[in-house]
N, C-alpha and C positions, 0 to 999 in steps of 0.2 A: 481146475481150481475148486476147492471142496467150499460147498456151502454155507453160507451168512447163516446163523441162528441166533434163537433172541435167547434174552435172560431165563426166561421159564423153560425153553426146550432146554438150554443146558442144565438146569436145576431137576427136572424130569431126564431126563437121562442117565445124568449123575447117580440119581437115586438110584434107578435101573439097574447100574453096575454093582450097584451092594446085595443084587439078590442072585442066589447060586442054586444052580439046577438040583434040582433034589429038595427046595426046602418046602415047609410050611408057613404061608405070610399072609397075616392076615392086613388087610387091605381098608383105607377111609378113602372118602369122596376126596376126588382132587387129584392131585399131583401123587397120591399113591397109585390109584386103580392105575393110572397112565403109565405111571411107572410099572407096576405089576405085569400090566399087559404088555407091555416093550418088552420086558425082561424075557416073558414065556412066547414070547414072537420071535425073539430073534438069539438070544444065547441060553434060556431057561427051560426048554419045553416040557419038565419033567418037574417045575414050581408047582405046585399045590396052592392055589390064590382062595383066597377065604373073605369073605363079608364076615363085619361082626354081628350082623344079625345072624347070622347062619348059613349062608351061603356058600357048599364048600365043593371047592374045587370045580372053581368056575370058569368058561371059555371065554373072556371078552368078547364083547358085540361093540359096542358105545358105550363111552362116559356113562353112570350111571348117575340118577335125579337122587338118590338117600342109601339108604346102610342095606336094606331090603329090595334092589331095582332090581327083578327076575327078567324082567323087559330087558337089561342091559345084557344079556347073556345068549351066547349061542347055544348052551349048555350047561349043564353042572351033577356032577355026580348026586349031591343027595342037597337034601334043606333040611335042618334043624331049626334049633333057636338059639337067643341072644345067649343066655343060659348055658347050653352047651357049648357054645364058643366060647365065653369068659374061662368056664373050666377046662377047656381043653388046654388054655395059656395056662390055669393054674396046674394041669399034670405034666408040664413041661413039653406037649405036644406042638407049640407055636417056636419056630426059628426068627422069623423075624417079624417085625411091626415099626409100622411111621406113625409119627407125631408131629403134629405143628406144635411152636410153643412160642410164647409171648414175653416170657421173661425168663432168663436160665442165669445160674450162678456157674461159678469155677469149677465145681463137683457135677455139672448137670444135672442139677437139683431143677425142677420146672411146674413153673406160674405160669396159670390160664384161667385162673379164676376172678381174678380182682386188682384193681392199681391202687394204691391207696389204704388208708385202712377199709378193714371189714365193711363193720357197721354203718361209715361213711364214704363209701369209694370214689373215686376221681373217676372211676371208670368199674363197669361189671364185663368181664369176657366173658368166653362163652362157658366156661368152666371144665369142669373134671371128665365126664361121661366115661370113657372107658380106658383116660389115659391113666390112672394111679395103676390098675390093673395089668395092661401090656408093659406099661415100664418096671413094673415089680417083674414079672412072673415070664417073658418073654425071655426068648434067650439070647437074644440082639436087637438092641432099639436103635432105629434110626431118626436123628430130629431134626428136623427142618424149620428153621425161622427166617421170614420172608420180609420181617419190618419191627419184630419185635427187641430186646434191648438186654444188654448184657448186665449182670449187677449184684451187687456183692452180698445183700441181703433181699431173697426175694421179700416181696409186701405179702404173699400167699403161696405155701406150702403148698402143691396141689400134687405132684409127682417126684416119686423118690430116685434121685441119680445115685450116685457114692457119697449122701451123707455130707459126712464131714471128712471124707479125702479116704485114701489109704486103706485099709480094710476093715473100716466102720461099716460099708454094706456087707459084706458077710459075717463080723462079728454079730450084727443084731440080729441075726439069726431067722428073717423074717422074707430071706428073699434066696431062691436055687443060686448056687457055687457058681459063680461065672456071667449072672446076667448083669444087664444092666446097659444105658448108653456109650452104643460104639463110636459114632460119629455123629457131628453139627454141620449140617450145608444150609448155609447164609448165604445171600445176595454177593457176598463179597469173596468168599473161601470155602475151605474145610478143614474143622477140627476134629480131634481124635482126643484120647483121653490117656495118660499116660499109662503104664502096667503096672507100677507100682504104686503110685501116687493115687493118681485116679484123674488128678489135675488137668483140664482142658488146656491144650496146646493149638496151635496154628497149625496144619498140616500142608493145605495147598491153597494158594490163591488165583482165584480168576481171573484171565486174559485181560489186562490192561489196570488190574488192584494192584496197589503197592502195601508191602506189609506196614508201612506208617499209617497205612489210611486204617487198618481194621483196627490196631495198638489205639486209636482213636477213638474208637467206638466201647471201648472193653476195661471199666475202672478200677480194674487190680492191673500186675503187671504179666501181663500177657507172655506165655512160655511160647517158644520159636521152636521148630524145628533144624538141626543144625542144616539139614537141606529143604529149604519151602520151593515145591515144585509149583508148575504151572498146573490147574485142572485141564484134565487130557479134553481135546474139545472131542465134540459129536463127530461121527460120522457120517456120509450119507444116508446111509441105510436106517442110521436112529431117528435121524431130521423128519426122514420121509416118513418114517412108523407114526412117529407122533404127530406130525402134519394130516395124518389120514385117521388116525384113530382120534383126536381131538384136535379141529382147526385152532386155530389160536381163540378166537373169539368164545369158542366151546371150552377151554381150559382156564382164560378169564376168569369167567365165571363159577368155575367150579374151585380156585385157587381165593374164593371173597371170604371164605371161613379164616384163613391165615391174613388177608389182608384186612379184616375188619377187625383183626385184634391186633394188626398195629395201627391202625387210625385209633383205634379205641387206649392204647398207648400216647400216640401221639398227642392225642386231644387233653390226655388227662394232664401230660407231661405241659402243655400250652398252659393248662389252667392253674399249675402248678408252679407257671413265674410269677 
């Protein structure tokens, strides 16, 4: 009988499976490095993992404590700075990069700055730091939202998906032919984003989600796939990477950056009946 796993190992895993041997991926605290390190442990060996402080081409040790943990590493080819990692996404040197995000439109357009207005917010998250950058200039963004909220007009611009649909991000002339968010893994599924449209669709939903519950959560009208499969589960082999390189209790904690900006949601949304 193959293994019970909880929500986060399958959300770490998940992630895992989107990174392919040979890339360049630059890596945030959390359910990325985990992910990172699964990937180059068990089908990536030849991933390139990067900090955005500079950190490149590092071996997992442990979860690391911020952007900069050399402690976390068994290894790493060389150390730079923040600086040269930001431009190495802007010469097209980075294949992939994750994002938490707290609020996302149809287009994958994403808020992490603010609920609310500006000036007077319901709520402050944690803001921008290095995501307008990886979502502009990466060549495949992966986003991950843990508790935050689907919605038709973000309250704050903070990261550019497709605009306004269809090939408004490469007409503005302002982002590489081709980038842009590939896929959304939520608590409930996975979305993809059409080829032509650009338009966020349902892709697969998680072992015991029915597509009525996420169509619930989403205030436009939610595009289907004409086949919505199951999320393939874990294997042993991934359960145990993760179980050993971050116990659960160790990935809690390191996953309170995404969950404190959906309480910081949640709250604003309370205060806002």
């Amino acid at each position: 009988m193959a293994k019970k796993y909880t929500l986060d190992e399958l959300l770490i895993i998940t992630a895992a499976r989107e990174i392919h041997d040979g890339e360049n991926v630059i890596l945030g605290v959390g359910l990325p490095t985990t992910a990172g390190a699964m990937a180059k442990a068990l089908h990536a060996p030849q991933a390139t993992l990067m900090m955005e402080s500079g950190i490149i081409d590092f071996q997992p040790l442990v979860p690391p404590n911020h952007i900069a943990d050399a402690n976390s590493c068994r290894g790493f080819s060389y150390a730079t700075d923040l600086f040269s990692a930001f431009t190495m996404t802007y010469r097209g040197f980075v294949d992939v990069c994750f994002l938490g995000v707290a609020q996302i439109d149809k287009f994958g357009n994403v808020n992490t700055t603010v609920v609310g207005d500006y000036y007077h917010p319901k709520a402050r998250l944690p803001g921008a730091g290095g995501a307008p950058d990886f979502l502009s200039y990466a060549k495949r963004t992966i986003l991950t939202m843990r508790g935050g909220e689907f919605v038709n007009v973000l309250d704050y611009f903070t990261s550019p998906g497709y605009l306004d649909g269809g090939d408004s991000r490469e007409k503005s002339g302002l982002f590489p032919p081709g980038s842009g968010p590939t896929m959304l893994l939520t608590t409930k599924g996975i979305f993809r984003f059409h080829e032509q449209t650009k338009e966020m669709y349902l892709a697969q939903v998680h072992h015991g989600v029915s597509v009525d519950s996420v169509r619930k959560d989403v205030p436009w009208d939610l595009k289907v796939a004409d086949k919505v499969s199951e999320t393939e589960r874990p294997t042993d082999a991934e359960i145990d990477f993760v179980r050993r390189f971050a116990p659960t209790e160790v990935v809690g904690r390191k996953l309170m950056y995404e969950l404190g900006m959906s309480n910081a949601i949640k709250q604003a949304q309370a205060r806002g009946k």
